[in-house]
C-alpha positions, 0 to 999 in steps of 0.5 A: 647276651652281652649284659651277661658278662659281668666281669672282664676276662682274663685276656688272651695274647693279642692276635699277631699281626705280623712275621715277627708278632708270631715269633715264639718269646724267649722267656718261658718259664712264665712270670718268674722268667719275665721278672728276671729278664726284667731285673737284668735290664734294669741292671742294663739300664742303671749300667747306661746311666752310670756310664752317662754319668762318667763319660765326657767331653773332659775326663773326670775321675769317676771317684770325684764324680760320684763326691760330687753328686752327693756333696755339690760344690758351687765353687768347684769346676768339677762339681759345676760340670758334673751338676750342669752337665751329666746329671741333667744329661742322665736324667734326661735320657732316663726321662725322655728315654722311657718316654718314647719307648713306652709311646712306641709300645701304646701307638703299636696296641692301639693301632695294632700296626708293628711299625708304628711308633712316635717317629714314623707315625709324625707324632714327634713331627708334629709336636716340633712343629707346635715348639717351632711355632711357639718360639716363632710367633709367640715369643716363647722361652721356656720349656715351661712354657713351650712344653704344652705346645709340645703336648698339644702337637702330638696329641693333635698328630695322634688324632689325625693320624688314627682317624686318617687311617681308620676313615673308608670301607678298611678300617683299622688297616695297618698299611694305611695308617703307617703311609697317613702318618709317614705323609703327616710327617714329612708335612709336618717336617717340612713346615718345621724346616721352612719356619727355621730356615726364614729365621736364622735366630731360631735355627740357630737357637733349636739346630741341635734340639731339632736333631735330637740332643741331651746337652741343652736341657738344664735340670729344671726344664727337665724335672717341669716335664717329669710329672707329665711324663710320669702320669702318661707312663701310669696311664698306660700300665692302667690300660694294659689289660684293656689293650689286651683286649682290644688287640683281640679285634674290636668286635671281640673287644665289644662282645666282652665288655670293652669300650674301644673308643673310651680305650683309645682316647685315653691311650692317645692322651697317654701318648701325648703326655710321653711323646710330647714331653720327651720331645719338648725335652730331648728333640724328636728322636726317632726309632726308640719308640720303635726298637724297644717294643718289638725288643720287648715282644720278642723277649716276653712275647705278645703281653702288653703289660710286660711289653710296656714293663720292659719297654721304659727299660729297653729305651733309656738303656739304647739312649743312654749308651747311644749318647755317651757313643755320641760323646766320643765317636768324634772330637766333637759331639753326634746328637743322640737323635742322629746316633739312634737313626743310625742304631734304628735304620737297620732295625727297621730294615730288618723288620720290613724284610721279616714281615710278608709285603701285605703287612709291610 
């Protein structure tokens, strides 16, 4: 029967798996809405970009700003703060931003679970360990060179995670892979801590990157980690059909045409491209990955590609206007991470309230 299917169907919305996932979407007027909603966050996100832009420890004329990133001047105080500074600071929140959001939105469809995202599911856990470790024993320097430890933590973390959860008679089940990698995390978490607080150099050197941070990232290091990033959010747009299908449960994905393992290794590297450059890069910030998919499913409803379109738009636009909160809340600086956790907290709280506790 099966060798009659030739060709994959149009897939249906994935079958919800909580209070929220029944939720009807707030776009209904079909594709023409979600083009348009989809238009007024990029002018969001381009807004939070400016704004990181022209927002700073010094005050800089926004006029003088924008002279300067179009002619740069090595010998010009302005010019050096706004090319050491807020430029790097602006990519770096597009980059890294987009990055956890759309590693959120994969980790919620392959594992069908509304409260997984790279955060509480220790995936950003595990690739600063694997940093921690590089720059403990190996005597690494360089994003260059610790980034691929950053992508090989998260990817191995994915991998534990899912099959921890998918091991036994219940598999798939949403409760036990959010309780695997929220135990991996804290292991993880404490490994990291102990590697840190033995090494006062090391604390030192990654205490603001392990809270989450934009300011230490110089432009290069970041741009090394953009093609990564990048190929990582190609290759879940490619696997949104398939994930569309997969959410329909694996005997029916099987039944059409579908291969589930082949679609969640490649979604586990996608993964680990995002989630273990965005870390390398920014720190493990946490609740991005989580806020921007569910923001997206409510606004579009339970289509993956479109979740995925408006979650590499939805998490920069929360970091960027968290950072610049960070920048201004107080004579100092908040790291980003701690300004998310605070952003992030309450969401979560709502979306525990909202679910049935079977789901939760």
């Amino acid at each position: 029967m099966t060798s009659s299917v030739q060709a994959t169907p149009r897939p249906v919305p994935d079958t919800p798996v909580s209070g929220a996932g029944r939720r009807p979407s707030l776009l209904r007027a079909g594709d023409g809405g979600r083009w348009a909603g989809l238009l007024v966050l990029a002018l969001l996100c381009t807004a939070a970009l400016v704004v990181s832009m022209l927002v700073g420890s010094r005050s800089v004329d926004p006029a003088a700003v924008f002279h300067f990133v179009v002619h740069p001047d090595p010998d010009d105080p302005v010019s050096q703060a706004v090319w050491f500074s807020r430029v790097p600071r602006t990519v770096l929140v597009l980059a890294a931003g987009a990055a956890f959001g759309v590693a959120g939105a994969l980790m919620q469809a392959v594992t069908r679970n509304p409260m997984a995202d790279p955060g509480i599911l220790g995936v950003n856990a595990g690739a600063s360990l694997a940093v921690v470790v590089g720059l403990a024993f190996f005597g690494l320097t360089d994003v260059s060179q610790y980034m691929w430890w950053a992508f090989a933590g998260a990817l191995l973390t994915s991998i534990l995670v899912f099959v921890i959860g998918n091991t036994g008679t219940v598999r798939g089940n949403a409760v036990r892979m959010t309780l695997s990698g929220v135990a991996l995390g804290a292991v993880l978490s404490g490994f990291t801590s102990a590697l840190m607080l033995t090494n006062s150099q090391l604390l030192e050197r990654m205490r603001g990157w392990s809270a989450g941070t934009t300011a230490s990232q110089p432009l290069e290091g970041t741009l090394q980690l953009v093609p990564f990033i990048g190929a990582g959010l190609i290759i879940a747009l490619l696997s949104s059909r398939s994930l569309d299908v997969l959410s329909l449960g694996e005997a029916s994905a099987v039944a059409m045409g579908a291969h589930p393992n082949r679609i969640r290794l490649v979604t586990l590297v996608a993964i680990a491209l995002l989630a273990g450059g965005a870390t390398a890069a920014a720190g493990p910030i946490g609740f991005l990955g989580l806020l921007a998919p569910h923001l997206a499913r409510m606004i579009v409803g339970p289509h993956q590609g479109w979740i995925l379109a408006y979650s590499v738009l939805i998490a920069p636009t929360v970091m960027g206007f968290a950072d610049v909160i960070g920048r201004v809340i107080t004579s100092g600086e908040v790291p980003v991470g701690v300004v998310t956790a605070f952003i992030g907290a309450p969401v979560l709280i709502a979306l525990v309230r909202r679910l049935r506790v079977s789901e939760v």
